[in-house]
N, C-alpha and C positions, 0 to 999 in steps of 0.2 A: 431795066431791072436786072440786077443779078442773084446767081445763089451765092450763099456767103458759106463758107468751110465751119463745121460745127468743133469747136472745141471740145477735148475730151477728159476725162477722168485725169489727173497726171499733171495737165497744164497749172504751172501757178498764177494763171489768170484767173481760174479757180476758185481759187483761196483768197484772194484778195479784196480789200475791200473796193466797193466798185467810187469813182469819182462823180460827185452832183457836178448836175449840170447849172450853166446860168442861164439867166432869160435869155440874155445875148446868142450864145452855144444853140438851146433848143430853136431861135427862131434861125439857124445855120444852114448852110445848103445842102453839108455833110449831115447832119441831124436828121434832117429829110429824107433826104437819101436813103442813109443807112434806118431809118423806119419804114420806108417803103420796101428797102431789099428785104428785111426780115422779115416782113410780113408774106411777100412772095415767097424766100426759103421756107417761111414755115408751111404754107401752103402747098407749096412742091414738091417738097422733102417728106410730105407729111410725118414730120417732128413730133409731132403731137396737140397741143393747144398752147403751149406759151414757149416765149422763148425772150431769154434776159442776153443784154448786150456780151457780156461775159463769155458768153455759150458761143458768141460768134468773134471772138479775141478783141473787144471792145470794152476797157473797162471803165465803164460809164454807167450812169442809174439810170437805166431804159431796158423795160419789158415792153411786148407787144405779146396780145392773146387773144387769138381767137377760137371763137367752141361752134362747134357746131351736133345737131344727132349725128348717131351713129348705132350700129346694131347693138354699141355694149352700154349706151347711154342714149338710150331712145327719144328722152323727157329732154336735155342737155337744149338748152335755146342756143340760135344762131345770135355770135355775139362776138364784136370787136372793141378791142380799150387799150388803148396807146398809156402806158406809167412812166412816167420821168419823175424821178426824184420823190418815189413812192413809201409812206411814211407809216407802219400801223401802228397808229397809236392806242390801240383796245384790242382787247381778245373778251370772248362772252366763254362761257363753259370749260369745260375741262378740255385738254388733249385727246383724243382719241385715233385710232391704231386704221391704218387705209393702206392700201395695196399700192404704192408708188413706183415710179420709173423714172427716169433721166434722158435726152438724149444725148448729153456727154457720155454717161454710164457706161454705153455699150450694152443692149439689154441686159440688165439686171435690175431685178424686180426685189422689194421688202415690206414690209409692212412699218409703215413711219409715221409718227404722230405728229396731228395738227389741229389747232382749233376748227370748232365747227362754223365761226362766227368772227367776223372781223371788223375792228373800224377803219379805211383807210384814209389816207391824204395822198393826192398827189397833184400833178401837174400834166397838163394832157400837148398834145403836139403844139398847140398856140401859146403855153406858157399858163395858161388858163389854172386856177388851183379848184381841186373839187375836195368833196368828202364825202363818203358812205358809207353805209355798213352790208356789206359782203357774205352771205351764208353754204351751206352746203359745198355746192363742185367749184364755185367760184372762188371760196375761202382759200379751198386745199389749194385750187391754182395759186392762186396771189401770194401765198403763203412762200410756194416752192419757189416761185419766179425772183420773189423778195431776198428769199434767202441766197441766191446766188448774186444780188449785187453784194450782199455784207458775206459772203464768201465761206457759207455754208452750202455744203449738199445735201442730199435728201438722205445719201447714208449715214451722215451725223444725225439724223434723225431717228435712226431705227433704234428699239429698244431691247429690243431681240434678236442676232443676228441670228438664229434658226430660223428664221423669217426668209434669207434672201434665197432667192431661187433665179433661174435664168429664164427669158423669155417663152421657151419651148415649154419650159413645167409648168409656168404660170399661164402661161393658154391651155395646161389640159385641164389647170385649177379651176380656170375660170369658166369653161367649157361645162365641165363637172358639177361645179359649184354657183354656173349664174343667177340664179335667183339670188343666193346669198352675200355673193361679189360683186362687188360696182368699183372695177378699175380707174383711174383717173389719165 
């Protein structure tokens, strides 16, 4: 296993739209591979919970995310889910406004809107196709993860740029303000 170099704000790997994979590709040795490595970088690196091919100069439709607790999300179940060629086709509710970050970003924090509720499609490590519908911490992930194969980031998402702050402020926010704040 290796760590893989995280892509940054800047790169127009980015911005692009990421390539589906075929069944052929995901049953691949590199396919493998490189879902085994990101899942060690995310782990090691501690990235955060998800991390899309993109973010590690691969532009391919594959996220890997895992959650686990933590002091800022205590409730947060331990949980892994391999997306290749990851599809939402539903949204439930409105948009609503969540304290977000990046690890391309470079810490910088905003407040960026996403549904609360999701339905997805995708395709798991065997080529396998599933469907679900996704609420809460899991939405917001799947949501951000998504958005970086079709080659949006999370700062297209802010609606407010009075919102973004740097990591140092957004820990005394959250510090300050944790009952009220649930970072992702």
């Amino acid at each position: 296993m290796k760590l893989l170099k995280r892509t940054e704000f800047g790169s127009p790997i980015l911005r692009n739209v990421a390539n589906r994979l075929t069944n052929e590709e995901i049953g691949s040795k590199e396919v493998k591979e490189l879902i085994r490595d990101m899942y060690y970088t995310l782990e090691n690196k501690k990235y955060g919970v998800g991390l899309a091919a993109p973010q590690v100069g691969k532009s391919i439709e594959l996220v890997v995310i895992s959650t686990k607790p933590t002091p800022t999300r205590p409730d947060i179940k331990r949980q892994k889910l391999t997306l290749i060629n990851p599809e939402i086709t539903k949204t439930y509710s409105k948009r609503t406004g969540m304290w977000k970050a990046c690890i391309s970003g470079s810490k910088l924090y905003a407040q960026a809107s996403r549904y609360r509720k999701i339905h997805l499609k995708w395709q798991d490590e065997n080529a396998k196709i599933h469907e679900k519908d996704f609420g809460g911490f899991m939405a917001h992930v799947i949501q951000h993860e998504v958005d970086h194969l079709n080659g949006i980031l999370f700062v297209d998402r802010v609606k407010d740029p009075k919102t973004f702050i740097t990591f140092s402020e957004y820990k005394k926010l959250r510090d300050k303000e944790n009952a009220t704040i649930k970072p992702i």
